[in-house]
N, C-alpha and C positions, 0 to 999 in steps of 0.2 A: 094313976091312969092306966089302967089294966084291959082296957077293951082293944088292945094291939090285933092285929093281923095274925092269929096263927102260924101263917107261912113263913113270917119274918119274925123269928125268934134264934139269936145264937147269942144268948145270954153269955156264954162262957168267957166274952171277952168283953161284954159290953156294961158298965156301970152301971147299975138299975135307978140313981138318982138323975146322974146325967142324962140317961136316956128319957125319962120322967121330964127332966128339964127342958127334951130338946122336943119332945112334943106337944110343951106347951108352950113355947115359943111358935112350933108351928101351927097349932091351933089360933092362937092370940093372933097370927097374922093373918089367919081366914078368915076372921071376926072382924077385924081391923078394914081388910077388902070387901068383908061386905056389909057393912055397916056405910057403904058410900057408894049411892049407884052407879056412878061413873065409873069408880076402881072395878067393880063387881060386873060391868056390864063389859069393860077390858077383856080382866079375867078368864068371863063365859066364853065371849070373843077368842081369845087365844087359844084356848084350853079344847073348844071342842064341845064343851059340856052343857045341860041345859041345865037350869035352876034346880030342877026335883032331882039331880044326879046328888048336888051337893049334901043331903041327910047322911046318907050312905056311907060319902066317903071320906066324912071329915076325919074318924080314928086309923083312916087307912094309912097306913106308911109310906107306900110310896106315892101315894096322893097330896101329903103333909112334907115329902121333898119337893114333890111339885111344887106347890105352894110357897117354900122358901127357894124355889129354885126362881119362881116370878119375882120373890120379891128383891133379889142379887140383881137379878136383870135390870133394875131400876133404881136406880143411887137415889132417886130424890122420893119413892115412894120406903126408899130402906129406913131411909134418914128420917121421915115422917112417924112413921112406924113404931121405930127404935125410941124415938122423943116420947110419942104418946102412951108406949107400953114399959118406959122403963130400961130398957133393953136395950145394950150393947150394940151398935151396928157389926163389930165386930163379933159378934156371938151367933150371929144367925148363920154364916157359912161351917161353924163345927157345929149347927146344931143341926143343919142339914147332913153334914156327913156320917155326923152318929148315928141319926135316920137308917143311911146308907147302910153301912156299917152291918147294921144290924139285920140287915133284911139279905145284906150276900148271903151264900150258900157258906156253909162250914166250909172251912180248909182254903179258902184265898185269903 
């Protein structure tokens, strides 16, 4: 999954499978939201954003923290989530951080 953000690249400390792993984790969760109007129609709600925003910004990084930052916010959509994809409920808050991680500025 190589279609990352330019801006957010500091490889030199960041795992290139982990990080691999934690984008698709946040992918899978925007798939997951909208794959179900209700969740999807939250979301939009929250977020600000209109439907035609979402093509854009799905490889975007700190779009894909967003996105796992919704879904922390919600124990009972983590737990849904986490059942239907496999995935650790625990796995999503260091997979948001790698996110993070990766997208600070060199040298913090």
């Amino acid at each position: 999954m190589r279609n990352r953000a330019d801006s957010c690249r500091n490889r030199s400390n960041i795992d290139e499978l982990a990080l691999d792993h934690a984008q698709s984790v946040a992918i899978s969760a925007l798939a997951f939201i909208a794959k179900d109007l209700t969740r999807f129609g939250r979301f939009i709600a929250l977020t600000g954003l209109s439907r035609d925003d979402f093509a854009g910004l799905v490889h975007n990084p700190n779009f894909q923290v967003a996105v796992l930052d919704h879904m922390l916010g919600d124990e009972s959509l983590l737990l849904v989530f986490a059942s239907e994809n496999g995935v650790a409920p625990s796995d999503v808050a260091p997979a948001r951080d790698l996110l993070i991680a990766d997208c600070a500025p060199k040298g913090r």
